[in-house]
C-alpha positions in Angstrom: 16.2 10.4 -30.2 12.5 11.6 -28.9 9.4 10.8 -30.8 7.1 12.7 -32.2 5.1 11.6 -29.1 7.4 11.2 -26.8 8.0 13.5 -23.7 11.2 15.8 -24.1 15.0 14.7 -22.9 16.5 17.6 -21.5 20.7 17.6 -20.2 22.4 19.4 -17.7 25.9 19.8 -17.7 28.6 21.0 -15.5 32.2 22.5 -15.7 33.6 25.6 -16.0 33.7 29.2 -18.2 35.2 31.1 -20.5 36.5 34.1 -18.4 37.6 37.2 -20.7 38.1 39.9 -18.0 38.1 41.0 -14.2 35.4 39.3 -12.2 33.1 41.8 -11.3 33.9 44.2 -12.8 31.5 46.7 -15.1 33.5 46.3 -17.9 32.9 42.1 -18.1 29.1 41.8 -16.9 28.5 44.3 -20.0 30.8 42.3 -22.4 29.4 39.3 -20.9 25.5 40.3 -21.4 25.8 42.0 -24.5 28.3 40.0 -27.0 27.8 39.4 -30.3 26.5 35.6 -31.2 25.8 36.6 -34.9 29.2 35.2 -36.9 28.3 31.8 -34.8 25.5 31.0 -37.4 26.8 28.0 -39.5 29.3 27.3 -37.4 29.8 23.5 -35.9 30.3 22.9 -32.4 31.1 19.5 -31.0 29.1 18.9 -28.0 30.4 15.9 -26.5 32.8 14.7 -23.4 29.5 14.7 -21.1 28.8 12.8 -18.0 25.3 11.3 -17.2 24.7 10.7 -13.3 25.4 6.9 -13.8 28.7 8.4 -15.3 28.4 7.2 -18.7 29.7 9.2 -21.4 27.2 10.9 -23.6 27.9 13.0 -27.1 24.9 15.3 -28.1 26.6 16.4 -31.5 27.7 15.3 -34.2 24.3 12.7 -34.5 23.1 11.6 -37.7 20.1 13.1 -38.7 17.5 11.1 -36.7 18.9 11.9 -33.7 17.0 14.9 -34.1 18.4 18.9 -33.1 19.4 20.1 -29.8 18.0 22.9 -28.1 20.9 24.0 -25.5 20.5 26.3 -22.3 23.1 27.1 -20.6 22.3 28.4 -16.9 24.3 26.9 -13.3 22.3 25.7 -9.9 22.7 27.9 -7.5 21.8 31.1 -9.7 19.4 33.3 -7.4 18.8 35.4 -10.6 17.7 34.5 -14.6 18.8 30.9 -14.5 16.0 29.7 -12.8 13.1 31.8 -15.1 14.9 30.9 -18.2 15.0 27.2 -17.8 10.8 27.4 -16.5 10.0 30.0 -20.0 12.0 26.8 -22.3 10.3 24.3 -20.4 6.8 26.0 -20.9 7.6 26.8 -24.7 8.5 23.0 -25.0 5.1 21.7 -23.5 3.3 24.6 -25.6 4.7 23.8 -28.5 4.4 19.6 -28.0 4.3 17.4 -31.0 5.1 20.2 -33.5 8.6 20.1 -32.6 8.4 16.6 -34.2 12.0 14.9 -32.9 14.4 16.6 -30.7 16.5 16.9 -28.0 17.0 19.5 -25.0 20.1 20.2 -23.2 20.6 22.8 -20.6 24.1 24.0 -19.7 25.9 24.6 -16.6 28.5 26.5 -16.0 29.3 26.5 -12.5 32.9 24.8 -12.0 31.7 23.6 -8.7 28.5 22.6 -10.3 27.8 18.9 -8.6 25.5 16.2 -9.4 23.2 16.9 -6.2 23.0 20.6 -7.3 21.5 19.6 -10.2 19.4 17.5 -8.4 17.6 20.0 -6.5 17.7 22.5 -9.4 14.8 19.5 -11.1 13.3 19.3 -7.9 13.0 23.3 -7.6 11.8 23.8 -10.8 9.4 20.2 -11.1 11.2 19.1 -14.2 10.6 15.4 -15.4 12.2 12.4 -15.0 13.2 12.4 -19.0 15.2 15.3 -17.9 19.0 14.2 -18.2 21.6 15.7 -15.6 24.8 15.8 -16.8 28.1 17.1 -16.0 31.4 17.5 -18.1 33.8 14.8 -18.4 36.6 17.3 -18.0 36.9 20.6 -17.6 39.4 21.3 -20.5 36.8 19.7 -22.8 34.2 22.0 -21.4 36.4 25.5 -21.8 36.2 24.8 -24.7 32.6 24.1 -25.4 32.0 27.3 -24.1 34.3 29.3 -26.2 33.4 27.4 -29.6 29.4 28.8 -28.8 31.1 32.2 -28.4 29.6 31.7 -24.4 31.4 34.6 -22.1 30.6 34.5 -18.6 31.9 36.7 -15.9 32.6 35.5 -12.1 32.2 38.2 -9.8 33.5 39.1 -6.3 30.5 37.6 -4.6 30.7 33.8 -6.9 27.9 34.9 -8.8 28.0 34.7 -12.6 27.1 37.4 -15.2 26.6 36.0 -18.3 24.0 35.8 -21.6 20.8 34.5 -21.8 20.0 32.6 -24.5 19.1 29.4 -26.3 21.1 27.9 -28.6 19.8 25.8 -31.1 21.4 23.1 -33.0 21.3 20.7 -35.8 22.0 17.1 -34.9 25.3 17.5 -36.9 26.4 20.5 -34.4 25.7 23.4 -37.2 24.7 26.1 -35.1 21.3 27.4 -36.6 19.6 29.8 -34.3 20.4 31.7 -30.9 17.4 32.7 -29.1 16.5 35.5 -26.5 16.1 32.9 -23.5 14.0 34.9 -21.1 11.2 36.2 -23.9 11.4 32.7 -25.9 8.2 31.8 -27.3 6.3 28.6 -28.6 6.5 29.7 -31.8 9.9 30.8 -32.1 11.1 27.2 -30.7 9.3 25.3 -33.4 10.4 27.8 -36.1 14.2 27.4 -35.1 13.9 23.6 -34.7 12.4 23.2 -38.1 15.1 25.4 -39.8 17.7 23.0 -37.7 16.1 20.2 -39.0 16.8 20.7 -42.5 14.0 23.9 -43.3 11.5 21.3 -43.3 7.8 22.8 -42.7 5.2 20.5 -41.5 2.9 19.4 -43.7 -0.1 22.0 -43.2 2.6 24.1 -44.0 3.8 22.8 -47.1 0.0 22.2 -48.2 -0.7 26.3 -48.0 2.8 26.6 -49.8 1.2 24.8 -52.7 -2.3 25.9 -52.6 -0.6 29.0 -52.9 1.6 28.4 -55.8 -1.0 27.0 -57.6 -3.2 29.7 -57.3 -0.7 32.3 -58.3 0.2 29.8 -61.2 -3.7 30.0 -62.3 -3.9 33.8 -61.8 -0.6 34.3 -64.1 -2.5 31.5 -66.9 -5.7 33.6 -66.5 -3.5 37.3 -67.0 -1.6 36.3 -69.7 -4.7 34.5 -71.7 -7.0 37.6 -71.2 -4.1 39.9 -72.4 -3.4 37.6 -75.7 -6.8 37.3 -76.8 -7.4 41.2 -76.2 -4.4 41.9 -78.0 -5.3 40.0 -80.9 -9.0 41.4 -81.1 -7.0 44.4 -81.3 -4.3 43.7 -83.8 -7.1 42.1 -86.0 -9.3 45.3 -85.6 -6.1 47.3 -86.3 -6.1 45.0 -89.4 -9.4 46.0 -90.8 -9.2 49.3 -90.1 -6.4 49.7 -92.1 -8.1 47.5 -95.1 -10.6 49.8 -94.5 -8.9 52.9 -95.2 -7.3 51.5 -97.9 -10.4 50.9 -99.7 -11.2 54.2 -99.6 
C-alpha cells in the first residue's frame, strides 16, 4: 500500500493474449480497437499469479481495503506505436494529480508472450520511470490468458509481430471490482482522481464533502425561509379573508 505521501508503485507484467481472429487482418485490429468494455463495470477480476524480478509471487487483487485501488495499463516493450505515449500521459496524470489520489497502486500490463524481464528493463529506462516502479511478469501463461479475457482485453498479433489492441486504463478496487475504464491516450489528472475515488468506495475528499454540506445546508435554509414566508402570507390572508367576510356580514 502507498501513502498518501508516498511516491507511486507501478507493475509491469508479461505473458500472452487473448487472440479472437486472424492476425493482421482488418477485421481483428477493428474488433481489437473498438470492443465494447461497458458490461465489465462491476465485474471482479482476480489479478494475481504475478512475478516480481526477484521472482516472488505477487497478487494485486483481491486486497483488503487498505491496500488501496489499482490503476492497470496494459501496453508490451517493444511497441514502436501508442504503448510508449500511453504509459508517459498515466505517469504525468499520476505526478499531476499527487497526493489527491490518497492511497493506490499502479500496474501496467504486458502483453507480449516473449515479453522478458530485460525488455522491461529498458522500457523504465526509455521512458525515466522510478525506481518504485514494479516489473513484473506472469507466473504462467495460462493464468495470464485468462487475466486478459476476464478484463474483456482483445489483442490482435499481426503478420509483422506487432500488436493491435485497445488503449485504455483500467481502474480497480482493491477487491478486483472493476470500476472505471479510461481512454488511455487522452487520460487526464482529473479523471484519474475521479475514478480512484469512486474505486475507493465514492469517497470525496474532504473540501469536497465540506462544499457538499455547505450546500445542503444552504438549500435546507432557503426551503425554511420559502415555506415560512409563504405560511405567514397565507395566514395574513386567510385572516383578511376572515374579516372581510365578517364584514360583509355586518352589513
Amino acid at each position: 500500500m502507498m501513502s498518501r505521501k508516498s511516491t507511486v508503485g507501478v507493475v509491469a507484467v508479461a505473458g500472452v493474449l487473448t487472440v479472437v481472429s486472424q492476425a493482421g487482418s482488418p477485421s481483428a485490429s477493428a474488433q481489437a480497437m473498438g470492443q465494447d468494455m461497458g458490461p465489465l463495470i462491476g465485474q471482479v477480476v482476480r489479478v494475481d499469479g504475478l512475478l516480481d524480478e526477484s521472482g516472488r509471487t505477487i497478487t494485486l487483487t483481491p486486497q483488503g481495503a487498505e491496500a488501496g485501488p489499482l490503476i492497470l495499463a496494459p501496453m508490451y516493450a517493444r511497441c514502436p506505436h501508442t504503448c510508449s505515449p500511453l504509459t508517459a500521459n498515466l505517469l504525468r496524470a499520476v505526478k499531476e494529480a499527487g497526493q489527491r489520489l490518497g492511497s493506490y497502486r499502479v500496474a501496467s500490463l504486458s502483453i507480449d508472450p516473449k515479453e522478458t524481464a530485460e525488455n522491461l528493463r529498458a522500457f523504465r529506462e526509455r521512458l525515466g520511470l522510478p525506481s518504485e516502479w514494479l516489473l513484473l511478469r506472469a507466473g504462467e501463461v495460462g493464468r495470464l490468458r485468462e487475466l486478459l479475457a476476464a478484463l474483456r482485453f482483445v489483442a490482435i498479433e499481426r503478420d509483422d509481430g506487432q500488436f493491435d489492441h485497445p488503449n485504455v486504463v483500467y481502474v480497480l478496487a482493491a477487491d478486483g471490482v472493476v470500476t472505471r475504464v479510461l481512454p488511455g491516450l487522452a487520460l487526464t489528472s482529473t479523471e484519474l482522481v475521479s475514478a480512484v475515488e469512486q474505486a475507493r468506495g465514492g469517497r470525496a475528499p474532504w473540501w469536497r464533502q465540506y462544499l457538499l454540506a455547505v450546500a445542503a445546508l444552504g438549500l435546507a435554509g432557503s426551503a425554511w425561509v420559502f415555506w415560512t414566508t409563504w405560511l405567514r402570507q397565507f395566514q395574513r390572508a386567510r385572516s383578511h379573508r376572515r374579516g372581510t367576510d365578517t364584514a360583509s356580514a355586518r352589513t
